[in-house]
C-alpha positions as CSV (number, residue, x, y, z in Angstrom):
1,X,40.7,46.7,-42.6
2,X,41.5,45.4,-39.2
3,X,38.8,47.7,-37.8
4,X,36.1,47.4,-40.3
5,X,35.8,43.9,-39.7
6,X,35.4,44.3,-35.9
7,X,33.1,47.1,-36.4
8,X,30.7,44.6,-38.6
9,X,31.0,41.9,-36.2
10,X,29.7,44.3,-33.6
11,X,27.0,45.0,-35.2
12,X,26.3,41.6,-36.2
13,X,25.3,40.9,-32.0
14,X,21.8,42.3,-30.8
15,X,21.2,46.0,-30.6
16,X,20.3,45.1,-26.9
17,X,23.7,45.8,-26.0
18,X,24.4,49.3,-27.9
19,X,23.7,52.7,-27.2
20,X,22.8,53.8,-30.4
21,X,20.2,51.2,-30.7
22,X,17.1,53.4,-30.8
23,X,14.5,50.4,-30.1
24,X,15.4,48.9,-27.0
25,X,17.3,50.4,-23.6
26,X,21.1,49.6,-23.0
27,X,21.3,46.5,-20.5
28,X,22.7,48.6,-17.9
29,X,19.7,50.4,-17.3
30,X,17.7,47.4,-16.9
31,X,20.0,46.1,-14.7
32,X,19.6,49.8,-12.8
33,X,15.8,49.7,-13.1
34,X,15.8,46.4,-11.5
35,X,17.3,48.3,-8.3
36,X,15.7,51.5,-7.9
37,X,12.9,51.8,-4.9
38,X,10.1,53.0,-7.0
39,X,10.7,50.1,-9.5
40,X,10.6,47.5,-7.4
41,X,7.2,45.6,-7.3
42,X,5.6,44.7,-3.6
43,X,3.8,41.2,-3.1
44,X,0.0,41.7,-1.8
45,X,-1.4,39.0,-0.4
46,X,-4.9,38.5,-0.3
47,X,-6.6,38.4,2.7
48,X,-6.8,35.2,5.4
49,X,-10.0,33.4,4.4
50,X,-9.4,30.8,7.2
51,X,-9.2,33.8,9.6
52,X,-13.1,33.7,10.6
53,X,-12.7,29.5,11.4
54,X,-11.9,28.5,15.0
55,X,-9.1,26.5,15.8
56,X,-11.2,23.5,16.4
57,X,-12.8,23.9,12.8
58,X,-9.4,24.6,11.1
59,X,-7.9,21.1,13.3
60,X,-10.3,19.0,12.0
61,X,-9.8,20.3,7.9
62,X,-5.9,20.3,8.9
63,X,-6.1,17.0,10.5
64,X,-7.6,15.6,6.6
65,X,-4.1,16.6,4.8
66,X,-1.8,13.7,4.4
67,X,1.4,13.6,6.5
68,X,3.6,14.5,3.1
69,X,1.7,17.6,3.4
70,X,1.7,18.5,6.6
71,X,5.4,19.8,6.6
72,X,4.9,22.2,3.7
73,X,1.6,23.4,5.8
74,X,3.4,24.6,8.7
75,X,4.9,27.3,6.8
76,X,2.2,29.1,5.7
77,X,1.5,31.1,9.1
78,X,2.3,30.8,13.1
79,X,-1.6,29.6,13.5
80,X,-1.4,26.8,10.9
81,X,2.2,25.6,12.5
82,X,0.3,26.0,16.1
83,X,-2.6,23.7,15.2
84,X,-0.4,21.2,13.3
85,X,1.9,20.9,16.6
86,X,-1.2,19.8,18.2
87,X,-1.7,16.9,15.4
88,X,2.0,15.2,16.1
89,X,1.5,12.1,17.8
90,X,5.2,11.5,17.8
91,X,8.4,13.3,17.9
92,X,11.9,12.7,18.5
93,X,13.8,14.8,21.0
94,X,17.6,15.6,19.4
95,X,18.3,18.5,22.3
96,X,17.6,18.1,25.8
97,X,17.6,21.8,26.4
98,X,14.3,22.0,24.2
99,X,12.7,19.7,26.4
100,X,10.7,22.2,28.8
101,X,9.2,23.5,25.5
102,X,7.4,20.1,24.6
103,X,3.9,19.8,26.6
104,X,3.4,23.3,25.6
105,X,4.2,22.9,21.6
106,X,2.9,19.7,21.6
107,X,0.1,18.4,23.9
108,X,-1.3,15.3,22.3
109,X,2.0,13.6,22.1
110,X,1.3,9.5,22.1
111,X,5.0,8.5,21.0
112,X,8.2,10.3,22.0
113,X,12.0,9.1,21.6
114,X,14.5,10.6,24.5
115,X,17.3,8.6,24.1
116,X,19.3,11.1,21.0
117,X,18.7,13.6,22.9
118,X,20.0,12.2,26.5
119,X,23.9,11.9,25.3
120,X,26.1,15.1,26.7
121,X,26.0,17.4,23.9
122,X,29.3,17.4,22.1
123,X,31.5,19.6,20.1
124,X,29.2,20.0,16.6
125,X,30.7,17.4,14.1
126,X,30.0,15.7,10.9
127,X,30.6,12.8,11.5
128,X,27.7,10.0,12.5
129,X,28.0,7.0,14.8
130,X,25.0,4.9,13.9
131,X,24.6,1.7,16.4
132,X,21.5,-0.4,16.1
133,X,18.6,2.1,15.7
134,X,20.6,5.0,17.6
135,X,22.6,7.6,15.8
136,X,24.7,10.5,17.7
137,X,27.7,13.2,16.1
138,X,30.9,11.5,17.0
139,X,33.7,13.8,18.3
140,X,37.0,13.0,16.4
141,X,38.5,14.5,19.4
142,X,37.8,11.8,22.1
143,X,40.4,9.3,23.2
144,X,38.6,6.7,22.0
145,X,36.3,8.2,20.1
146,X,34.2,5.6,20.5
147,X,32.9,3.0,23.2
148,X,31.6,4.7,25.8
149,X,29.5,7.6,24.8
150,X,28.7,9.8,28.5
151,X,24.9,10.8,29.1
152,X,23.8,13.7,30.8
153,X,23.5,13.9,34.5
154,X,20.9,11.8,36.5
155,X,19.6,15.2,38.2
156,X,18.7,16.4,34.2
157,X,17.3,13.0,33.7
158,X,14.5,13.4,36.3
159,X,13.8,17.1,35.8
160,X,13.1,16.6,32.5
161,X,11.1,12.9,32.9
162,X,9.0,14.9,35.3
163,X,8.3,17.8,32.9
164,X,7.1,15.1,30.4
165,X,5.0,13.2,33.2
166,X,3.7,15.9,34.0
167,X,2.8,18.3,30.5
168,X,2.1,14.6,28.4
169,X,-0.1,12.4,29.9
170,X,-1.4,11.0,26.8
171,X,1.8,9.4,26.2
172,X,1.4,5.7,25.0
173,X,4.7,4.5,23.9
174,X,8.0,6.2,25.2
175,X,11.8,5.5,24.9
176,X,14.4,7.0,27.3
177,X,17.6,6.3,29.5
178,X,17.2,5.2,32.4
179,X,18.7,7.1,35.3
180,X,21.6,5.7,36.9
181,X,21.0,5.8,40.9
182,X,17.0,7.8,41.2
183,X,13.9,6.2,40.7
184,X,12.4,9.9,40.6
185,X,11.9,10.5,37.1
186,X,10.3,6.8,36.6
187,X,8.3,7.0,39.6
188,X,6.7,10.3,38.2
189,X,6.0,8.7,34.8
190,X,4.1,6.0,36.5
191,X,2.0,8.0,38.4
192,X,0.6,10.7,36.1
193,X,0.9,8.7,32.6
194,X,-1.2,5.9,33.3
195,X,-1.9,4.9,29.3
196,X,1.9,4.5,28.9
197,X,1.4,1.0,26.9
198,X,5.1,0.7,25.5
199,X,8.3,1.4,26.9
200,X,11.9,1.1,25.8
201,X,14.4,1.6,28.5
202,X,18.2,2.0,27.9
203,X,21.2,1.8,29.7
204,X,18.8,-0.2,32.4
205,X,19.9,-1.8,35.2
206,X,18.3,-4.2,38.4
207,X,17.7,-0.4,40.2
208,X,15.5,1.0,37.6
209,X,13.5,-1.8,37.6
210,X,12.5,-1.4,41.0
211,X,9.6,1.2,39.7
212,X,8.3,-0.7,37.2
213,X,6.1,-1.9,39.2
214,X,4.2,1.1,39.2
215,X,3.4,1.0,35.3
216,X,-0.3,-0.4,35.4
217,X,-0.8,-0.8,32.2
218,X,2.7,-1.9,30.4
219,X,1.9,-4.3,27.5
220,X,5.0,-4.1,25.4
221,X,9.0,-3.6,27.4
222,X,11.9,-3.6,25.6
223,X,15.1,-3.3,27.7
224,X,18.4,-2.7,26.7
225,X,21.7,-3.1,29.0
226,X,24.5,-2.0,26.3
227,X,25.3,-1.3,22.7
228,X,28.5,-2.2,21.7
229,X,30.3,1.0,20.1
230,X,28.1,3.4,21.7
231,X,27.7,2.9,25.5
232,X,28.6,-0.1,28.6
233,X,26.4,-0.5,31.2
234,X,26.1,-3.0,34.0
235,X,23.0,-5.0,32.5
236,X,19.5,-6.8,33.8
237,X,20.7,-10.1,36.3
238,X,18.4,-12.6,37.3
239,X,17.1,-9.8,40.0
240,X,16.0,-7.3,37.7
241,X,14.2,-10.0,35.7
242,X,12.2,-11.6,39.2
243,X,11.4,-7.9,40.1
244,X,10.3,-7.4,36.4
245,X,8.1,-10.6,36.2
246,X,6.8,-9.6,39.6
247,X,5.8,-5.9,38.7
248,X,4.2,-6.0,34.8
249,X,1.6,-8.9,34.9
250,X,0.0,-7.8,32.0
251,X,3.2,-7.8,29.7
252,X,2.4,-9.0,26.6
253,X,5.9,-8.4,24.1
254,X,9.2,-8.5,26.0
255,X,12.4,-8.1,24.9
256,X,15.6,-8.5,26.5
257,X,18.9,-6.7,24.3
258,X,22.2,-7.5,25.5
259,X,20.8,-8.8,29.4
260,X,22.0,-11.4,31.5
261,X,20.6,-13.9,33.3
262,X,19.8,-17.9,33.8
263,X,17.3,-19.9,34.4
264,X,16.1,-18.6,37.3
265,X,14.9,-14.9,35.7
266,X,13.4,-16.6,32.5
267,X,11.1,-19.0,34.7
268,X,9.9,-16.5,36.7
269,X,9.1,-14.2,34.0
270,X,7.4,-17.2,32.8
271,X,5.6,-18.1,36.0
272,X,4.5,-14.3,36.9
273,X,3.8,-13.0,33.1
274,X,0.7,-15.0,32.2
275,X,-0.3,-12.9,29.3
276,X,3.2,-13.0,27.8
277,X,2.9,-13.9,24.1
278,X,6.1,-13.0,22.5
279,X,10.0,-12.7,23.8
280,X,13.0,-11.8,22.0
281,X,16.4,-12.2,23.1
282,X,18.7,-10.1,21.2
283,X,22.5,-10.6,21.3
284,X,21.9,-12.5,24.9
285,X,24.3,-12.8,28.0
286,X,22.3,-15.6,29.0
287,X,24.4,-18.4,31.7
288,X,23.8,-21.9,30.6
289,X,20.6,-23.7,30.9
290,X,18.1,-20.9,30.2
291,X,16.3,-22.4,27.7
292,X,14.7,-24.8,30.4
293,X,12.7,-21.9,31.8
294,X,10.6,-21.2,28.7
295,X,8.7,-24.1,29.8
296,X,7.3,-22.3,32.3
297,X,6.1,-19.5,29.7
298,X,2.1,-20.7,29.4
299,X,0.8,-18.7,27.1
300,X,4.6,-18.1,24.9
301,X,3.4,-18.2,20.9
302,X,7.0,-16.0,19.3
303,X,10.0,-16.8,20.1
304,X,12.7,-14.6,18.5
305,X,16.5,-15.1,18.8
306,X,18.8,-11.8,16.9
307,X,22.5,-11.6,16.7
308,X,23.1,-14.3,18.9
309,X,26.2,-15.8,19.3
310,X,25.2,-18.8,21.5
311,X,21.8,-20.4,22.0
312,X,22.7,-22.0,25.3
313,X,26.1,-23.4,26.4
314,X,24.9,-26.1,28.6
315,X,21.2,-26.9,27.9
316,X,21.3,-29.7,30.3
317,X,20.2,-33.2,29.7
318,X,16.9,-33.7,27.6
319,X,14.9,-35.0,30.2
320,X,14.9,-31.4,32.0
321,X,14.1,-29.1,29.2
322,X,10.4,-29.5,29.0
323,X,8.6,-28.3,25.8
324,X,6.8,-25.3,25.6
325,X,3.7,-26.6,23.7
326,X,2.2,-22.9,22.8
327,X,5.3,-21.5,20.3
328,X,3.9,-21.6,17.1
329,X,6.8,-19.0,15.7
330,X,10.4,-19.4,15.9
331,X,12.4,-17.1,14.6
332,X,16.3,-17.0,14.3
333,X,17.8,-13.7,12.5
334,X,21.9,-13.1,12.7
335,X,22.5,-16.2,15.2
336,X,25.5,-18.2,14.8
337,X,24.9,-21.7,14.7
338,X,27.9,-24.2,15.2
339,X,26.5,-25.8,18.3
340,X,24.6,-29.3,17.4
341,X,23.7,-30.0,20.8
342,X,22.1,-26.1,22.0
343,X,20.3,-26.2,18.4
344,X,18.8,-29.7,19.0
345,X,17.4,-28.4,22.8
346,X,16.1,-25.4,21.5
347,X,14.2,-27.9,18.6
348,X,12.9,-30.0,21.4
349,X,11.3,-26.7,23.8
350,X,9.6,-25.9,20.0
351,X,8.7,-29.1,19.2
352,X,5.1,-27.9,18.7
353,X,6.5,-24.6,16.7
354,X,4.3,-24.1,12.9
355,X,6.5,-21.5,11.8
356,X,10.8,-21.3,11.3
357,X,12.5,-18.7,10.2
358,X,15.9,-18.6,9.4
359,X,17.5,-15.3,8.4
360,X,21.5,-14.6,7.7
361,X,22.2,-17.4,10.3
362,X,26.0,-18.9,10.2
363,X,26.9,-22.3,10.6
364,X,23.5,-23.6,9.5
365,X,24.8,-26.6,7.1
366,X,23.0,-29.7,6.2
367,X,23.4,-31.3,9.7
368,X,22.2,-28.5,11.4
369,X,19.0,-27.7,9.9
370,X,18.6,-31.6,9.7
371,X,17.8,-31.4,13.6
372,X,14.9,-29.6,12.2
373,X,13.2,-32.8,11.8
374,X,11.6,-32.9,15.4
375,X,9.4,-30.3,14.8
376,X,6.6,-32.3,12.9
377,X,4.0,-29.8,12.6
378,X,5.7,-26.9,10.9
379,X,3.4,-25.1,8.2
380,X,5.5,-22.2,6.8
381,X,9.5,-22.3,6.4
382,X,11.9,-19.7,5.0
383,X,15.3,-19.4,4.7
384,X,16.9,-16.3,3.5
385,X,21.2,-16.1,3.9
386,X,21.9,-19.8,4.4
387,X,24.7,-19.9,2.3
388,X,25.8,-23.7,3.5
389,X,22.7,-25.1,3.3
390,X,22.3,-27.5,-0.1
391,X,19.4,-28.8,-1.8
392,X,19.8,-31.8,-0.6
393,X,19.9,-31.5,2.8
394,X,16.5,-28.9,1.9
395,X,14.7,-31.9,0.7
396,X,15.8,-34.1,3.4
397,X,13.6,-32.1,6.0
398,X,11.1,-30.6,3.9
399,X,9.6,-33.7,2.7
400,X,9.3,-35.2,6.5
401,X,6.4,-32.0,6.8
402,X,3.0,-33.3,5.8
403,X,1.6,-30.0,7.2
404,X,3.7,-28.3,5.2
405,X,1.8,-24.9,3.2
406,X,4.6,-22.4,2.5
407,X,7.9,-22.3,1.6
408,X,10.2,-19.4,0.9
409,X,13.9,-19.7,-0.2
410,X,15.9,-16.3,-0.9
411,X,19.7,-16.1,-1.1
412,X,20.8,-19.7,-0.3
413,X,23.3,-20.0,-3.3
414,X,24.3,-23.8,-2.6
415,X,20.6,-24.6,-3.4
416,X,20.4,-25.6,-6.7
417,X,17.2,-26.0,-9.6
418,X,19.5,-28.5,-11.5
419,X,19.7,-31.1,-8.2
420,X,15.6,-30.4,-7.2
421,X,14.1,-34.4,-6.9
422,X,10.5,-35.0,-8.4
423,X,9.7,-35.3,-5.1
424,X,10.4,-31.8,-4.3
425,X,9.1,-30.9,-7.9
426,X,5.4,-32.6,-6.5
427,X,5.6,-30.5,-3.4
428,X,6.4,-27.1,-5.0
429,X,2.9,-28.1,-7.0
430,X,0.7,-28.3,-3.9
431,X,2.0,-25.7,-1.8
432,X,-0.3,-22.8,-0.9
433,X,2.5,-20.6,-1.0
434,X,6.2,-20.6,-2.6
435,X,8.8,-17.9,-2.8
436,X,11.7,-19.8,-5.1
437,X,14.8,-17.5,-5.4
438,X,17.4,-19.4,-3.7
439,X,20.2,-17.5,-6.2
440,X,20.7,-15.0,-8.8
441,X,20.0,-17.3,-11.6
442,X,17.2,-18.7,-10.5
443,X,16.1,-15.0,-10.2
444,X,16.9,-14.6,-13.7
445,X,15.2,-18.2,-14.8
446,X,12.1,-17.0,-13.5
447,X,12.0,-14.0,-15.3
448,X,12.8,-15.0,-18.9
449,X,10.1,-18.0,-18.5
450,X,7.6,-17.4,-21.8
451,X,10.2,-15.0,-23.7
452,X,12.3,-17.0,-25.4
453,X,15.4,-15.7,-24.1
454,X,18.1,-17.4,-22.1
455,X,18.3,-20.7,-24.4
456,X,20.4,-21.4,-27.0
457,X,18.5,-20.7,-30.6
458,X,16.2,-17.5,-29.3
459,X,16.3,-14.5,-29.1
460,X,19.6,-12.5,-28.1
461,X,20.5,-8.6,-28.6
462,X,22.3,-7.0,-31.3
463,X,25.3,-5.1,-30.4
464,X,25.2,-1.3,-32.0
């Protein structure tokens, strides 16, 4: 009974799977068929209708596809990857053994990034130390494993600047380490890449300032003494900044990451750089009474302070600031901001400033944005992070602005609708622009305005 059961059940299940099926072939030879030579079918591709185009014919339809495309492109053959490495403008070098093979793989390069590639090569790891916008494998192995990352030798460093000088002289923007004791590699890069408009050095120092001269037409420098976590280095003084102002004339963004200095290096790049037009100080070693040089700065219209931890420690006494009368930005982004006396000297060099910005500052209560006052001719404001700032001490500076046009307020939670005076009610009615999300309820406010929802008596959701 047993067995006449499980014989029925069998045959319940397709025949597929039975010899004596007579309609259709056991599995097992279709899984045999599958692997037998003469089964097996060949792919034939057509022929290469772009074969008969030239390269310069193909470049210009390549050059048409958008850049999602262009990666999936490169696979098709080794003459449509060859013509699309001569459409990269920019690349960024993770190995500096595969330098040598850049001007030949890429000739039109306009934007190229050295500095992943110019750590020593470590042990391969998956772990990723990210600092700023820098990100090298971290070896577990080091003692620390963090803090001072070594580079690669200063003799590889000018080999392979003078490869890039030499095989990409349509370079307009590049960003490299500096080398530590040669001016080689720089010297090189002046002389035969002579569009170079934008430069970011790392790791720089007074030394490698000394060619920078050479660099006719630098608009845009961004230089970088340290980054904390990654790599120390002994910084930009006063002297790099005089030979710096004295070299670029026609500088027109600088920025100075984790440099020292006084007042002496600011004024003379004030004095020297007469196109200058924008300067950001980012997590400054600056000695005390810097800000007095910007007055010096002529033609200065951004002024942009980042992670910051000081403004100035001794500003000096009012009468020796000066004012710089051409700021019309000011921008402060991840600056602390317990210093009254600093915050009101900076307020004074901007007193002609149209535009604040204050972004995830800390220490920026009521009294200290109350300094704010001086400026009189501000146009656009926004706050974004000021967690201490209240609605009061909002109004008590906003309303002094007659020129006042925009106003944005994101994540300032101690700013409340409830507390907002008629007055401030009449100004949020004639501004030309107004971005109101000072919390997440206010978010929420705006959004169920017209619907009904969010007051007692409408509508609600029925729970299922």
């Amino acid at each position: 009974m047993h067995e006449h059961n499980r014989h029925q059940r069998l045959r319940s299940w397709p025949e597929l799977w039975f010899a004596d099926a007579p309609l259709k072939p056991p599995l097992k030879h279709v899984v045999l068929d599958m692997h037998l030579p003469e089964k097996q079918q060949t792919l034939t591709l057509g022929p290469d209708l772009t074969a008969p185009l030239s390269d310069e014919l193909l470049l210009r339809l390549l050059s048409a596809l958008p850049d999602s495309a262009l990666p999936a492109a490169s696979l098709v053959c080794k003459r449509w990857l060859r013509l699309l490495d001569r459409l990269r403008r920019r690349l960024i070098l993770l190995d500096w053994s595969s330098l040598p093979r850049i001007p030949g793989r890429f000739p039109d390069l306009s934007d190229l990034d050295l500095l992943p590639a110019s750590f020593f090569p470590s042990s391969p790891s998956p772990l990723i130390l990210t600092r700023d916008s820098v990100s090298i494998p971290l070896d577990p192995y080091l003692d620390p494993p963090i803090g001072d990352s070594p580079f690669i030798s200063s003799a590889a460093l000018d080999s392979g600047l003078a490869t890039i000088a030499q095989g990409c002289p349509n370079l307009r923007r590049l960003s490299l380490v500096a080398p530590p004791a040669s001016e080689a590699g720089l010297m090189s890069l002046a002389e035969r890449c002579t569009t170079l408009q934008e430069l970011e050095l790392h790791r720089c120092t007074d030394v490698a300032l000394r060619p920078i001269s050479a660099f006719t037409n630098l608009q845009i420098l961004k230089l970088v003494g340290s980054i904390e976590g990654l790599y120390r280095g002994p910084g930009v003084t006063d002297v790099g900044l005089t030979i710096l102002a004295h070299g670029c004339k026609r500088l027109v963004k600088l920025e100075l990451a984790r440099c020292e200095g006084s007042y002496d290096g600011i004024s003379a790049v004030g004095r020297c750089c007469f196109m200058l037009e924008e300067l950001t100080l980012t997590d400054h070693r600056m000695d005390a009474g810097w800000l007095a040089g910007l007055s010096f700065c002529g033609n200065l219209k951004t002024l942009r302070l980042q992670g910051c931890r000081s403004i100035d420690a001794d500003p000096g006494p009012s009468e020796h600031l000066g004012t710089c009368p051409t700021i019309e930005r000011l921008q402060l982004q991840r600056c602390q901001l317990r210093d009254k006396r600093s915050l009101s000297a900076l307020y004074m060099v901007c007193e002609a400033v149209r535009e604040i910005m204050f972004q995830n500052c800390w220490g920026l209560d009521n009294d200290m944005f109350g300094i704010a006052s001086i400026c009189r001719r501000v146009k656009f404001l926004c706050l974004e992070g000021c967690s201490l700032l209240t609605t009061e001490g909002l109004e008590s500076v906003v309303l002094s602005w007659n020129d006042l046009q925009s106003l944005a307020v994101v994540s300032c939670n101690n700013i409340k609708n409830e507390v907002v005076s008629p007055a401030m009610s009449t100004l949020f009615s004639v501004l030309k622009e107004l971005k109101w999300r000072p919390d997440s309820k206010s978010v929420l406010a705006t959004n169920l305005v017209g619907t009904g929802m969010g007051k007692k008596g409408g509508r609600f959701f029925k729970r299922t």
